[in-house]
N, C-alpha and C positions, 0 to 999 in steps of 0.2 A: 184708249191705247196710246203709249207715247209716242210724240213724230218723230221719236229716231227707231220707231218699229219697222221693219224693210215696210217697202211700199206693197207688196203685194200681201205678205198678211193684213195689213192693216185694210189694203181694199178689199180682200175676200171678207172681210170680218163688217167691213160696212155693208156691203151687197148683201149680207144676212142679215144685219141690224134694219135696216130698210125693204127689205123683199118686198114684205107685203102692204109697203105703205101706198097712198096719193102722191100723184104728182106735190100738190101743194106743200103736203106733210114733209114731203123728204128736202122739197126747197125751203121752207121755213125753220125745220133742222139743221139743214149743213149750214145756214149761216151763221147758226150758233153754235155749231159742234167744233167741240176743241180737235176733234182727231183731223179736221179738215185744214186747220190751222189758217193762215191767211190767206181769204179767197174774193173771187173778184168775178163777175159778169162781162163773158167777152159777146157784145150785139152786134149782129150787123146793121140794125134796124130796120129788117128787110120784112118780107110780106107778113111772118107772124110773132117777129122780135119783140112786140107789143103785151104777150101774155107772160113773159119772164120779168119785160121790163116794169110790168104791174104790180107782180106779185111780191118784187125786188123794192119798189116803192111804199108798199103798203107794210113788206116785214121788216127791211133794212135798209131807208134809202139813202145810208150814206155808204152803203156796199160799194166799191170801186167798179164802174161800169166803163170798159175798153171799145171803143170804139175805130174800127183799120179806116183809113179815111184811103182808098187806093189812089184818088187823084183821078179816076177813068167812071168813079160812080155815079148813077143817076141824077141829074138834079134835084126832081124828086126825092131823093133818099137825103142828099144833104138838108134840105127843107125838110122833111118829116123829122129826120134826127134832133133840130132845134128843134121845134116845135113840142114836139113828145118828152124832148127830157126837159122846156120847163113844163109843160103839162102838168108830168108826174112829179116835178119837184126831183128830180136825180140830183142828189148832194155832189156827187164825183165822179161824172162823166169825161174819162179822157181820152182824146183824139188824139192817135199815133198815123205817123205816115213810113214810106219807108225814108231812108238814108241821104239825103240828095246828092252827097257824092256816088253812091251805090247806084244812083236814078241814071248821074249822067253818066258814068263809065258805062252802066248792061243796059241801058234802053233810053239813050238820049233824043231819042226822033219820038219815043215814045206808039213803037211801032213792034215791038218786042213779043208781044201777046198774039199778034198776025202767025210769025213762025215757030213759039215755042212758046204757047198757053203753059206749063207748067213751069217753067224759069220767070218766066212776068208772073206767077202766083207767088212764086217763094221771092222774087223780088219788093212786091208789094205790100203781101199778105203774110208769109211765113215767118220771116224773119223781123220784121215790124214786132209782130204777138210774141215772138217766142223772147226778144231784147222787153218788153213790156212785163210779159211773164216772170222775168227775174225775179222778182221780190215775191211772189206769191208760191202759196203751197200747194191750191190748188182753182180748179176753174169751174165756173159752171158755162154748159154752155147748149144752143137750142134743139141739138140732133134730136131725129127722132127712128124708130125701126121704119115706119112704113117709108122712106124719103128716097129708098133704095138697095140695090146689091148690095152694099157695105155699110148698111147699118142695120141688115133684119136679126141681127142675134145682142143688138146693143142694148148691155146694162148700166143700172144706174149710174156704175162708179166703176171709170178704166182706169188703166196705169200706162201714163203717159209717158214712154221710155225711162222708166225707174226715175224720172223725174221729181212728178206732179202730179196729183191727182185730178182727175176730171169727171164732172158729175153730170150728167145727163138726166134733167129732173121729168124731160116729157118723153124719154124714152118708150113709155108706152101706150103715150096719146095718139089719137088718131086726126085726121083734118077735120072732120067734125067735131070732135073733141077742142080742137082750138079756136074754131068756128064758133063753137059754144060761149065758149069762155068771152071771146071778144065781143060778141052781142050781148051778153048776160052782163059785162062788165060797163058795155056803152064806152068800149074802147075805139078810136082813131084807127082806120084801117091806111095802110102805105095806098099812096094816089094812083099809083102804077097796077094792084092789085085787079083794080075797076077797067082795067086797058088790056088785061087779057096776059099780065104778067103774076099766077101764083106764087112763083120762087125768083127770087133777084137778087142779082149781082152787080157786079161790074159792067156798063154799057155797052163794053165792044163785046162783050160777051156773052148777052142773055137778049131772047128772044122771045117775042111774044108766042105764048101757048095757044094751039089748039084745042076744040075740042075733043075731048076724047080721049087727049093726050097724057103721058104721065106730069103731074107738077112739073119737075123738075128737067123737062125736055128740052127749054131753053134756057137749061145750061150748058156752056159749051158746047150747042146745038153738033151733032152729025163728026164728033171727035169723040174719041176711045177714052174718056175723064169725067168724072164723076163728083171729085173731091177739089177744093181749092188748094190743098195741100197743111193746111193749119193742123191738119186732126191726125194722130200717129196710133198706129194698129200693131202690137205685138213689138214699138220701138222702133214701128217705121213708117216715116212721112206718108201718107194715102195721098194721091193725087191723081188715083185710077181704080177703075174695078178691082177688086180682088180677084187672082185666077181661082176657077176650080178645082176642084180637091179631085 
């Protein structure tokens, strides 16, 4: 289908072409599918960033792989980040930060994230991807349904405010599922994983998990958000639950 097809036939039209395939199968496709046009892996390199970044090495590792660098992340995650892409040999790992004029006009104490976790995300995190996004057509990237409220209906392939297209290749993997993969692969696990950290972010913001707990509980522990704000639903920035219908 040509990419001057509106974006939403053309994604209704992939979400069919791909329904019934494997995570792998549908990653190993759109890096070669013309209707995806220029596409690029956005990682955080976070607890399971490891089975895309595999799969990215093994099918196309000279795929552009985006990296947000917040300036507030783990030191761990900056060490696993080196490490893992040479590992897998990543051809084109690039590190974006935000703006530093934008840094020191809205968060020059660097204190921003204390009163208003969603402006320190679109400070850091939103507008960094979305200025990087420019040139591409479309993105892959690691969500999955089980990670939360706002992704149990998530298919392969959304439309990113009539943008871009975004491809969600483990949309209906499970943590076992990834689990799997990383052991069967004799992949590198993130070092924080081990400390009682499933899902990771940014330091001032993620806290170690309990037992029993959901994954992603310390994220923005005991506050109403859910989303960094990177991912857009129906054309509009998520940076919180979805209300109910």
């Amino acid at each position: 289908m040509p990419l001057d097809t509106p974006l939403p036939a053309r994604i209704a039209a992939l979400n069919t072409r791909y329904k019934h395939h494997s995570a792998t199968s549908v990653m190993e496709k759109v890096l070669r599918d013309a209707d995806l046009g220029k596409i690029a892996l956005v990682s955080s390199f976070g607890a399971e960033s490891v089975v895309l970044l595999h799969m990215v090495s093994v099918m196309a590792r000279k795929t552009p792989v985006i990296f947000i660098d917040t300036e507030m992340l783990f030191a761990e995650t900056l060490t696993y980040q080196l490490e893992l892409s040479e590992r897998l040999h990543l051809a084109d790992v690039r590190t974006i930060k935000a703006d530093r004029t934008q840094v020191f006009e809205r968060d020059n104490e660097g204190l921003l994230h204390l009163h208003d976790p969603d402006a320190c995300c679109a400070l850091r995190k939103t507008e960094p991807l979305q200025n990087a996004l420019k040139e591409f057509d479309s993105w892959i990237t690691g969500r999955k349904r089980y990670q939360g409220s706002t992704r149990t209906n998530l298919e392969f392939f959304e439309n990113e405010a009539d943008i871009r297209i975004k491809v969600n290749p483990l949309a209906h993997w499970t943590s076992s599922d990834l689990q799997d993969y990383i052991t069967e692969n004799r992949l590198p696990r993130h070092p924080m994983v081990a400390k009682g950290y499933p899902s990771i972010g940014c330091a001032p913001c993620t806290t170690r998990v309990n037992d029993g707990e959901d994954p992603r509980a310390g994220r923005w522990r005991d506050l109403s958000k859910e989303e960094c704000g990177i991912h857009f639903v129906d054309g509009k920035i998520v940076r919180g639950p979805e209300a109910s219908a």
